[in-house]
C-alpha positions as a Markdown table, in Angstrom:
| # | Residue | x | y | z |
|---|---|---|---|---|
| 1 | Unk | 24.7 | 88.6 | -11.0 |
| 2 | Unk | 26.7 | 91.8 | -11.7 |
| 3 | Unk | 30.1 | 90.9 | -10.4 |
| 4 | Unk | 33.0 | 90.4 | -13.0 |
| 5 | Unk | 34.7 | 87.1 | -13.5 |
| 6 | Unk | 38.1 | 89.2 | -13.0 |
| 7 | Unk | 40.7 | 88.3 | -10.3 |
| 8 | Unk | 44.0 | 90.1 | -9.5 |
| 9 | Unk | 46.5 | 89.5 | -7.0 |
| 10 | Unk | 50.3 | 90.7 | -6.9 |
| 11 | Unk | 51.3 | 87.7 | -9.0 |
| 12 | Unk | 48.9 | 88.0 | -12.1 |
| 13 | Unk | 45.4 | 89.2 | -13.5 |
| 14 | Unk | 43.0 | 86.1 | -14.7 |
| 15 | Unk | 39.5 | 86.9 | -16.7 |
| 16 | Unk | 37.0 | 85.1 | -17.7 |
| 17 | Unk | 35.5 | 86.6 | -21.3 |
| 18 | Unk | 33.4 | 86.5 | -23.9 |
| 19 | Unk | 34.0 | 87.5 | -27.5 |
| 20 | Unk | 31.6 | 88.7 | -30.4 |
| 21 | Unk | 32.3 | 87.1 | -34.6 |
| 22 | Unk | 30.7 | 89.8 | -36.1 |
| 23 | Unk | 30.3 | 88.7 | -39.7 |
| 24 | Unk | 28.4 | 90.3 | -42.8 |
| 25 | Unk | 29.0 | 90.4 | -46.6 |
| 26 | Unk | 32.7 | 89.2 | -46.0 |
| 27 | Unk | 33.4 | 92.1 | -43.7 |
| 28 | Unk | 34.3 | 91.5 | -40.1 |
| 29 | Unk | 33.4 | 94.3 | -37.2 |
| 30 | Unk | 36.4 | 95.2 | -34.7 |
| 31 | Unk | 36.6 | 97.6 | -32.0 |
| 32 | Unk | 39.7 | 99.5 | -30.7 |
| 33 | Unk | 40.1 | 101.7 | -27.5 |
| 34 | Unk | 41.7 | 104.4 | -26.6 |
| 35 | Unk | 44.0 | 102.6 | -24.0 |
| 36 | Unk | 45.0 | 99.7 | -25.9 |
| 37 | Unk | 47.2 | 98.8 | -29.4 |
| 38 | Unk | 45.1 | 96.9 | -32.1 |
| 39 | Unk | 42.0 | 95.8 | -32.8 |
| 40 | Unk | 39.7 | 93.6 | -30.4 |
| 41 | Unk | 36.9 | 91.4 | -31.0 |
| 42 | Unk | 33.6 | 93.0 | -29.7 |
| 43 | Unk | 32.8 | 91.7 | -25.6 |
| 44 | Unk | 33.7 | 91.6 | -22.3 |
| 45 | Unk | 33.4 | 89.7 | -19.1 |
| 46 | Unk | 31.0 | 87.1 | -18.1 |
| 47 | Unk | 29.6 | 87.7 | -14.7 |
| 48 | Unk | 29.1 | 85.4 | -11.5 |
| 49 | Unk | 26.0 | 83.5 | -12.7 |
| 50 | Unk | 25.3 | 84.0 | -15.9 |
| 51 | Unk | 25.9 | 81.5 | -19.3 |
| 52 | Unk | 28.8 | 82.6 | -21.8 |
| 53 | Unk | 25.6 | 83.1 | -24.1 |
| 54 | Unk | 23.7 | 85.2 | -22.1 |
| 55 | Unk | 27.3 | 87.1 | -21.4 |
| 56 | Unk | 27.6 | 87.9 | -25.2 |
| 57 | Unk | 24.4 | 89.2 | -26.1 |
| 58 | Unk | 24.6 | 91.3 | -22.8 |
| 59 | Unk | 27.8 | 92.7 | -23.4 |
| 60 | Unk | 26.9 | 93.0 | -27.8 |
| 61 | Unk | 24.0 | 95.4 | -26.6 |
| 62 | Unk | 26.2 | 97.3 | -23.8 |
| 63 | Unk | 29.3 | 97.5 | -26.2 |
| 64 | Unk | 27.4 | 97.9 | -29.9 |
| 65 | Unk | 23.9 | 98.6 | -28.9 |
| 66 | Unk | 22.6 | 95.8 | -31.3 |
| 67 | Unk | 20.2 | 93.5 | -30.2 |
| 68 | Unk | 21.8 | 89.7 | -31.4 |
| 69 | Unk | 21.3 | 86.1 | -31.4 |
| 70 | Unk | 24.2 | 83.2 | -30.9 |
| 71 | Unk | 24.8 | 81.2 | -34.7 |
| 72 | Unk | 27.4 | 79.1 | -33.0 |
| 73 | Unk | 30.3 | 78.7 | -30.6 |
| 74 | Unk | 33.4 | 79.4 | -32.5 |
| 75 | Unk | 36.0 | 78.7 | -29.8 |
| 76 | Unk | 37.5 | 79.0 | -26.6 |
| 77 | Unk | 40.8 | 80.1 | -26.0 |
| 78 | Unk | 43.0 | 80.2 | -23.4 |
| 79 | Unk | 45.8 | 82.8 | -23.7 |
| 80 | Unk | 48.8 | 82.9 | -20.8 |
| 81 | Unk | 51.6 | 85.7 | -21.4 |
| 82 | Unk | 53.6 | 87.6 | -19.2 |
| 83 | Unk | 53.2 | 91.6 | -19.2 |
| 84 | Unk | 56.7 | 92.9 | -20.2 |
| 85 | Unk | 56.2 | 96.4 | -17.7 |
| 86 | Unk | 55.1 | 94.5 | -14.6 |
| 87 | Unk | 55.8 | 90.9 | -15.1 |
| 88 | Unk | 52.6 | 89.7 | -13.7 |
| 89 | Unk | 51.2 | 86.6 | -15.2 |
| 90 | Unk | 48.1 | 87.5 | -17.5 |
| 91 | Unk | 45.8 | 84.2 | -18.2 |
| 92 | Unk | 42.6 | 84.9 | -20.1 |
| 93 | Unk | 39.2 | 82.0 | -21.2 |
| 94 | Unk | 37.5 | 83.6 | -23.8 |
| 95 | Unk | 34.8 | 82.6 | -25.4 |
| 96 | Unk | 34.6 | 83.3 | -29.0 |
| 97 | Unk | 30.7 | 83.5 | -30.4 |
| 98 | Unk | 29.4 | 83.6 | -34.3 |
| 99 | Unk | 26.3 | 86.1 | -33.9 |
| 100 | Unk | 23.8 | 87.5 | -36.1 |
| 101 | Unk | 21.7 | 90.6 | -36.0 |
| 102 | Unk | 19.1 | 91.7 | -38.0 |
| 103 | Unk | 20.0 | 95.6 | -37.0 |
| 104 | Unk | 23.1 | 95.8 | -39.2 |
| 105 | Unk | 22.2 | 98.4 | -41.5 |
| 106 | Unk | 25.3 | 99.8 | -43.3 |
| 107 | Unk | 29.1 | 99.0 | -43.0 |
| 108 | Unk | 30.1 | 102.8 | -41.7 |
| 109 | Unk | 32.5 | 103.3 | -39.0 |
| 110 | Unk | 31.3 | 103.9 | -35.8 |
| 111 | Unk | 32.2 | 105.2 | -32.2 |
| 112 | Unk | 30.2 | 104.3 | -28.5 |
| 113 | Unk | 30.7 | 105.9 | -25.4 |
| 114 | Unk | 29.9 | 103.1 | -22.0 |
| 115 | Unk | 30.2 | 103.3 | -18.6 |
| 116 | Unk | 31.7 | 99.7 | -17.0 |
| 117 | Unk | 31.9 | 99.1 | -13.6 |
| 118 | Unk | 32.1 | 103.4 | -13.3 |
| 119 | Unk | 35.0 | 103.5 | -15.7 |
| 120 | Unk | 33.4 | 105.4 | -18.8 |
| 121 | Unk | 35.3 | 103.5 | -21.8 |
| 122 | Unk | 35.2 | 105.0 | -25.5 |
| 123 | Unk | 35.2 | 102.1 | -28.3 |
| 124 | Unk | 35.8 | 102.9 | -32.0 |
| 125 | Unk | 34.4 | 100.2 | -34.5 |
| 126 | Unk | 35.3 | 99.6 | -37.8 |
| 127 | Unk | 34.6 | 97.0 | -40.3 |
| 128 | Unk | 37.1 | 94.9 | -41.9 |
| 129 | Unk | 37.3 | 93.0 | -45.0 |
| 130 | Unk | 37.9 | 89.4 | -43.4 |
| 131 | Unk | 40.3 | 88.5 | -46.2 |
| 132 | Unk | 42.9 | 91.1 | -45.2 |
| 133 | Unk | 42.1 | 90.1 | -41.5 |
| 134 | Unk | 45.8 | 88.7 | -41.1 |
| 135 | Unk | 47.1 | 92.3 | -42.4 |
| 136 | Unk | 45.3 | 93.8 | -39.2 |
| 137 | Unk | 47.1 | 95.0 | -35.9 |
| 138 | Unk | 44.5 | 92.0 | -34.3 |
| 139 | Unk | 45.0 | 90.6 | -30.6 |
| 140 | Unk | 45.1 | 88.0 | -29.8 |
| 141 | Unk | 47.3 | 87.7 | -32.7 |
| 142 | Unk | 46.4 | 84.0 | -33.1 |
| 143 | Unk | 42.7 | 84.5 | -33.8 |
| 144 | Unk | 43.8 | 86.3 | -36.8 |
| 145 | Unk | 45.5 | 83.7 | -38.4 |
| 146 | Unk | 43.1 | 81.1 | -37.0 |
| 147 | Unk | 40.3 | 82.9 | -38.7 |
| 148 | Unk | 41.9 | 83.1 | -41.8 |
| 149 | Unk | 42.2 | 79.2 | -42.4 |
| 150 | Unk | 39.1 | 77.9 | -40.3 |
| 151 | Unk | 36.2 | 80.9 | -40.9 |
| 152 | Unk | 33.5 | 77.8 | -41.3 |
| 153 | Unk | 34.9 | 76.0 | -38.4 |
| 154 | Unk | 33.4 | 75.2 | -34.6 |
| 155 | Unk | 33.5 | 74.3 | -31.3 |
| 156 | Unk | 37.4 | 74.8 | -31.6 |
| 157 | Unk | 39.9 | 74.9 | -28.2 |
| 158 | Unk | 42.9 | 77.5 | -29.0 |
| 159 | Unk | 45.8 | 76.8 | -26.3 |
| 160 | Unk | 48.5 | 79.8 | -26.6 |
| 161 | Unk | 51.0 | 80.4 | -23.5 |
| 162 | Unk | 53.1 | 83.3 | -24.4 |
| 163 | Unk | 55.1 | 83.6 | -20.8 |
| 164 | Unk | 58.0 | 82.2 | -21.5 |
């Protein structure tokens, strides 16, 4: 169990992913890297094996280092779109998770270094207040607004093909 859902070919790139909702007080935790524009949800890929739940708490404690529990399914979404440098086909199922954590302490910025699959990968988090979460550089762009007008909402399906 510790091979990525993650296939490439010359045509495209699909992954299979799971996202972290990390809610307190009205303030939302996002995570940016170095090698990408705007703000991600907290996760990653689920592996060969293993149960979109057990793929989010893994990836919360790799990514955050906070031991959590799953509130609720939130939604899955399946994102198409075509990368304007390469024009490979990029499909994506994610996941999206509520979760809770008795750990959160304080609302302060913070930074974690990881090493996935041998690439060592510097995250910077930062906690948003969820009513500006539509004013925030946020991909996918649609969770954003989706957010905005369901927050109490489950079990949702989000279609969104960009290729064209």
């Amino acid at each position: 169990m510790n091979e990525d859902i993650d296939i490439k070919n010359d045509k495209g790139h699909f992954k299979f992913r799971v996202s972290a909702i990390i809610i307190k007080n009205n303030m939302i935790l996002l995570t940016k890297s170095i090698n990408n524009e705007g703000y991600r949800f907290p996760g990653g890929h689920v592996k060969i094996g293993e149960s979109t739940e057990e793929a989010i708490v893994r990836e919360v404690k790799e990514e955050v280092g906070l031991s959590v529990e799953v509130k609720n399914l939130y939604s899955v979404l399946e994102l198409i779109y075509k990368d304007k440098k390469s024009s490979k086909i990029y499909q994506e199922i994610n996941y999206y998770y509520v979760i809770e954590s008795s750990e959160f302490k304080n609302f302060d910025d913070f930074e974690i270094n990881e090493v996935d699959n041998g690439e060592e990968k510097c995250h910077k988090y930062k906690w948003f207040n969820l009513c500006e979460i539509d004013k925030i550089n946020l991909k996918p762009e649609k969770m954003a607004e989706y957010l905005k007008n369901n927050i109490n909402s489950k079990n949702n399906i989000i279609y969104y093909n960009d290729k064209l």
